[in-house]
C-alpha positions as CSV (number, residue, x, y, z in Angstrom):
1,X,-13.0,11.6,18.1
2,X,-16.8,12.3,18.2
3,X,-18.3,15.0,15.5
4,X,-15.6,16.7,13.3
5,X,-15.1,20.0,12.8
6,X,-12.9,22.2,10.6
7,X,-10.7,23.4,13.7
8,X,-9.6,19.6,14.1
9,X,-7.2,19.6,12.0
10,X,-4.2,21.7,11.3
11,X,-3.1,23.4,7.7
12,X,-0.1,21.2,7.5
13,X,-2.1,18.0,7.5
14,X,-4.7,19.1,5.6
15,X,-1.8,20.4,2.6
16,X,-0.4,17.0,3.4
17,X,-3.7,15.2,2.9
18,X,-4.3,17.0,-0.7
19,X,-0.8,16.6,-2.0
20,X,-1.5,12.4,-1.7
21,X,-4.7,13.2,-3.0
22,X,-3.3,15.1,-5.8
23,X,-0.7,11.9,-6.6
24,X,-3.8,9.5,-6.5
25,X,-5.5,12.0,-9.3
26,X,-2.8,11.6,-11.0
27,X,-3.0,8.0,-11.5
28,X,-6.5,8.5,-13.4
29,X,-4.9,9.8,-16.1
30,X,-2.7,6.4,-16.7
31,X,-6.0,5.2,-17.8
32,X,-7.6,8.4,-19.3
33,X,-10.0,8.9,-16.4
34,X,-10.4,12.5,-15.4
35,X,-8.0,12.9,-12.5
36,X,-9.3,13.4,-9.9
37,X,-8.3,11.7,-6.7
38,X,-10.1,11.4,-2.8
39,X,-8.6,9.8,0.3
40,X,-10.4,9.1,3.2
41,X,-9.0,9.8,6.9
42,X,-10.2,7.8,10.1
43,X,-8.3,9.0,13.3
44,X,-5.3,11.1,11.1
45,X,-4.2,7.7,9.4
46,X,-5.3,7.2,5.8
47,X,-7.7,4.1,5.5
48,X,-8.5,5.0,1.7
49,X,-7.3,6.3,-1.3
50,X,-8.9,6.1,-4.6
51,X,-9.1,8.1,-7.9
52,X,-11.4,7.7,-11.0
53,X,-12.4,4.5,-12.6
54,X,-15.3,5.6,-14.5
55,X,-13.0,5.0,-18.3
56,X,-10.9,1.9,-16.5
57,X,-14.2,0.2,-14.9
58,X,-17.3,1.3,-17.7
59,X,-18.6,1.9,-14.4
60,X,-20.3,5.3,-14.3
61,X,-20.6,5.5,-10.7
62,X,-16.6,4.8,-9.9
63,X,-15.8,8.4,-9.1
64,X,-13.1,8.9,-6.5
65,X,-15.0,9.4,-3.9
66,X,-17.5,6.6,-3.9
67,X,-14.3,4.6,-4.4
68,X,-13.0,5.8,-1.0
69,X,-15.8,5.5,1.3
70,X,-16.8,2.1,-0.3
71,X,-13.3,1.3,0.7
72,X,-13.5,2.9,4.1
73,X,-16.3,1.3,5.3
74,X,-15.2,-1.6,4.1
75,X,-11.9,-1.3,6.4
76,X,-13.9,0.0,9.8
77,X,-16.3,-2.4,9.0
78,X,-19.5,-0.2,9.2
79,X,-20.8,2.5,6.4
80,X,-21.0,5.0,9.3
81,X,-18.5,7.5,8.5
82,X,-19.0,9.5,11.5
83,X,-15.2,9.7,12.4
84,X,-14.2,10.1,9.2
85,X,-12.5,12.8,6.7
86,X,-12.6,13.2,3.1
87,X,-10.1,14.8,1.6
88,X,-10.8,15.3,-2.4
89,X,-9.0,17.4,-5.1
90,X,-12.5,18.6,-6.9
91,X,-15.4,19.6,-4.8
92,X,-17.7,16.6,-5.3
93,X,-20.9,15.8,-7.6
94,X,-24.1,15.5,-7.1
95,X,-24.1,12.0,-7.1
96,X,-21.1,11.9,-4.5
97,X,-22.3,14.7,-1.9
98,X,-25.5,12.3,-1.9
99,X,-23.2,9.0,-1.0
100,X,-21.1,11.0,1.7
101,X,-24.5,12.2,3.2
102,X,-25.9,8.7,3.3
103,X,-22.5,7.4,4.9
104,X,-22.8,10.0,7.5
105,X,-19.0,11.6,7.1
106,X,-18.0,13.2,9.1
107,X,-16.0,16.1,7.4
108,X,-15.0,17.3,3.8
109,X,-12.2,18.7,2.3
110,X,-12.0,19.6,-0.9
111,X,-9.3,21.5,-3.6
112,X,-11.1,23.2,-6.8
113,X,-14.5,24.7,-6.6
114,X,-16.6,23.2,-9.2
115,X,-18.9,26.0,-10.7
116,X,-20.7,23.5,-13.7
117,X,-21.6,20.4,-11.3
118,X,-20.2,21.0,-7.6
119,X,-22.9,20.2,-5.1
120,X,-21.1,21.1,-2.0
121,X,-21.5,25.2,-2.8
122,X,-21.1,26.2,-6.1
123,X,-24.3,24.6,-8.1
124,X,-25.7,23.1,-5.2
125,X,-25.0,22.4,-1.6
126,X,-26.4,18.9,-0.9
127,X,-24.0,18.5,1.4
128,X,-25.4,21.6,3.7
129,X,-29.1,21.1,2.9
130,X,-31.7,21.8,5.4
131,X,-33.5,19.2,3.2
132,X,-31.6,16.2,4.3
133,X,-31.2,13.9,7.7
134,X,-27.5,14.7,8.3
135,X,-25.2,17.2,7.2
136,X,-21.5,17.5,6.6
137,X,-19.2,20.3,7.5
138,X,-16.1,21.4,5.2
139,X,-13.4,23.3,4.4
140,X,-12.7,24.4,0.3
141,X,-9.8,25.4,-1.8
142,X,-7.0,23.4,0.1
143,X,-4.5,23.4,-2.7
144,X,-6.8,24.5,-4.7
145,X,-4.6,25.6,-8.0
146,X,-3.1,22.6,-8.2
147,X,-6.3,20.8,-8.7
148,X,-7.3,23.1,-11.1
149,X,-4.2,23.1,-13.2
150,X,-4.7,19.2,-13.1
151,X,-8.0,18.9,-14.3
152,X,-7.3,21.9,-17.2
153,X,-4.1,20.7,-18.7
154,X,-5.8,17.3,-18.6
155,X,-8.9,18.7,-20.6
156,X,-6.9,20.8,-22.9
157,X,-4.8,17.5,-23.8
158,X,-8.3,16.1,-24.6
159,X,-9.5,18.6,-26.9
160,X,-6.0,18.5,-28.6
């Protein structure tokens, strides 16, 4: 498949992508983590799919994401994520951009912007820096309302 780009792949898989995604985050909330949910894609099958774990776990670094390429490399049997997509319903922390850059991904996809901690654009944009050995191209707001309505009435719940 060699380096990805966002031309690669149509709209119809990417909505498909997100609405599985969306179904993962929705499994956080079963165990009050904050749903958000990431899948990772190697050749157009799904080899990971994962939502948060931090509340489950105690485990403060069991976001989504770090979930699914964990998992990923674990099934191609290599942490190069080269060939790989990521396709994740909140555009990722700091903490995440930083593990997708250090696995190499490929390509990101992401649903809601997040203005207080994204790091892929809106606060920061690890995941484009100038800074840093490798960077990663995406593609934002695929299904983007959905994610946000998620992650609001789930907040609003919270505070009530």
């Amino acid at each position: 498949m060699g380096v990805l780009k966002p031309d690669d792949f149509t709209t119809v898989e990417l909505d498909t992508w997100m609405l599985q995604a969306l179904e993962e985050a929705r499994s956080a909330e079963s165990h009050s983590d904050v749903p958000v949910g990431a899948l990772v894609i190697h050749h157009r099958g799904v080899i990971a799919a994962r939502h948060n774990e931090r509340e489950l776990t105690g485990d403060p670094t069991a976001h989504a994401e770090v979930l699914a390429l964990r998992d990923a490399a674990s099934v191609i049997g290599n942490w190069h994520l080269e060939e790989c997509l990521l396709v994740v319903t909140l555009e990722p922390c700091v903490m995440c951009a930083g593990a997708m850059v250090n696995s190499r991904l490929g390509m990101l996809v992401f649903g809601a912007h997040d203005p207080k901690a994204g790091a892929s654009g809106s606060c920061f944009d690890l995941t484009n820096s100038e800074l840093l050995n490798h960077r990663i191209p995406h593609i934002a707001g695929v299904r983007s309302e959905e994610s946000s309505q998620l992650l609001k009435r789930f907040f609003a719940d919270r505070r009530r």
